[in-house]
N, C-alpha and C positions, 0 to 999 in steps of 0.2 A: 525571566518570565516568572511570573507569580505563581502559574499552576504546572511548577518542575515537574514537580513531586506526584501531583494526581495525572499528569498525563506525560507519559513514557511511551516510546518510539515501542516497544513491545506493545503496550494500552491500544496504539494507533493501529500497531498491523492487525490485533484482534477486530477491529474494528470493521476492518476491511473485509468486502465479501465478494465472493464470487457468483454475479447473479446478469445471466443473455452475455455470459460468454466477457464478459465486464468489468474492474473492479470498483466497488464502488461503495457507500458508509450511507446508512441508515439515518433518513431526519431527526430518529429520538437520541442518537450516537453523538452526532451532529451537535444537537442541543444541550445535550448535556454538557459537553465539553464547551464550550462559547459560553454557560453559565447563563442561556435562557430557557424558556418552555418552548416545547415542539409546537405549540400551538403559537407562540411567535416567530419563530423560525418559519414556517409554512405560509402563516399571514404577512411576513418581508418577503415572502418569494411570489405570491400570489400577488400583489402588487409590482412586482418589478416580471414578470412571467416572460415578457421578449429574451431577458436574459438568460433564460433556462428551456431551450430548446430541449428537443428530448435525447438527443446525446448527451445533453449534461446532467440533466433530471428527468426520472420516469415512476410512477408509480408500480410499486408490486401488485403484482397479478394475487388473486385468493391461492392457487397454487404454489406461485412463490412465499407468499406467507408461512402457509401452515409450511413447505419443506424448512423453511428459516425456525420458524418456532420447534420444530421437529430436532432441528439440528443444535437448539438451545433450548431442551426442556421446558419450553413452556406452555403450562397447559392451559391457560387461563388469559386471552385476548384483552379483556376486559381488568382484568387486574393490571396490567401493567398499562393500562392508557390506550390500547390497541383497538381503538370504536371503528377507525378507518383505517383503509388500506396505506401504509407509510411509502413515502417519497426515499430514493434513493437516488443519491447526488454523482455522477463521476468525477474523475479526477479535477476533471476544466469547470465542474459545477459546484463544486468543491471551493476552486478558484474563487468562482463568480461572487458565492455566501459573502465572502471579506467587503465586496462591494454594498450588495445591500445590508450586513450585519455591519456597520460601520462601527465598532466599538473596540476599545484598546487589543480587550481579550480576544475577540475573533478575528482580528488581525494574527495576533500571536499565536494562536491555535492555528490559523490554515497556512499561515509559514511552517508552523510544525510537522502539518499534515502533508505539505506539498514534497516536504524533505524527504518523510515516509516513501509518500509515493516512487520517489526519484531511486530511495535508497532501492526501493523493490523492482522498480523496472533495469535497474543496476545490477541487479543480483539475479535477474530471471537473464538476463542478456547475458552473464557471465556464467552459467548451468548453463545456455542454449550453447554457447562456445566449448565449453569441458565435455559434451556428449558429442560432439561435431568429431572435437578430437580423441574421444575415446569409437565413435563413430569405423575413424578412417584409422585408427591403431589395428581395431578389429577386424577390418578388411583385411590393413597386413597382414594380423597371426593369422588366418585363412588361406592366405596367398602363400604362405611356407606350406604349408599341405600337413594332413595329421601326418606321418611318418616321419616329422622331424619334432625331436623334444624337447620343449623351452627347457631350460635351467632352473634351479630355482632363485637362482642370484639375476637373472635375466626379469624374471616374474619381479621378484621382489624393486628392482631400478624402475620396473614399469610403475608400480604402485608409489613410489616414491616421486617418481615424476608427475605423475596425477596430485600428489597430495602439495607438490609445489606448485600446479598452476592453478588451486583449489584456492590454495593460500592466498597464495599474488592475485585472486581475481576479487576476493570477498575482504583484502585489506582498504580502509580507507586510504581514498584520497587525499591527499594534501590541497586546502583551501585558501585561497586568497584571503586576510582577513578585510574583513567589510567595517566603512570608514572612513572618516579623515583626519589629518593630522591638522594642528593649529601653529603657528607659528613659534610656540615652546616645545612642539615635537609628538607632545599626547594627542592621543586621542579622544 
């Protein structure tokens, strides 16, 4: 991919916002990376609009704005391009962009971004598993009653066992590689 280097799986999760409980990447985020102007990005969607029902796109509220500009110093609407309220894509709307942006690079950006996505629902699912079980650990040390006193080599294997299924939750996967082979073997 040509834009390695300017967009990085770190670049994407910045990108990423939490907005109705949501997560989802701002039209101007959006545009930048696909290497067009938000005012193209907005006019491919408004022409294709069936495919961007409002679970996939919703405009910010004036309140969602100024908390986002609030939350990224900025103080000036109008300097940065901000005349109207920006569209905010979710993940399936996200999706949708590669269809109506039909262009090398927006392909290859929202393969990048779908991966983001996956790696973070990956990682919230694997923290919702680690407090389940530190969860029901907790109950046990309660169920012995305070007048009996852990160890500190008891604590310490506890901590240890946390930081191995910490480990094993947030290691990659191992991937199938994608592809086919020719009949000299390469790919």
């Amino acid at each position: 991919m040509k834009n390695d280097v300017l967009i990085t799986d770190d670049l994407l999760l910045s990108k990423i916002l939490q907005i109705r409980n949501q997560k989802v990447m701002i039209d101007r985020d959006l545009a930048e990376m696909y290497g067009v102007e938000t005012r193209i990005l907005n006019q491919a969607v408004k022409r294709n609009l069936k495919r961007f029902p409002e679970d996939f796109m919703f405009q910010m509220t004036e309140e969602e704005l100024d908390n986002w500009k609030s939350q990224n110093v900025i103080s000036n609407k109008e300097k940065m391009g901000l005349r109207k309220l920006p569209n905010v894509f979710t993940e399936q709307g996200v999706a949708m962009l590669s269809g109506v942006l039909n262009s090398d690079i927006a392909i290859e950006v929202n393969i990048r971004i779908m991966r983001v996505f996956t790696k973070l629902r990956e990682s919230m699912l694997a923290n919702r598993e680690i407090l389940l079980k530190l969860e029901k650990l907790d109950r046990k040390l309660l169920g012995i009653g305070h007048d009996v006193k852990m160890h500190d080599g008891e604590i310490e294997t506890i901590f240890e066992l946390i930081k191995e299924i910490m480990d094993e939750k947030m290691r990659p996967r191992p991937r199938n590689p994608i592809g086919f082979k020719t009949q000299s073997g390469q790919k």
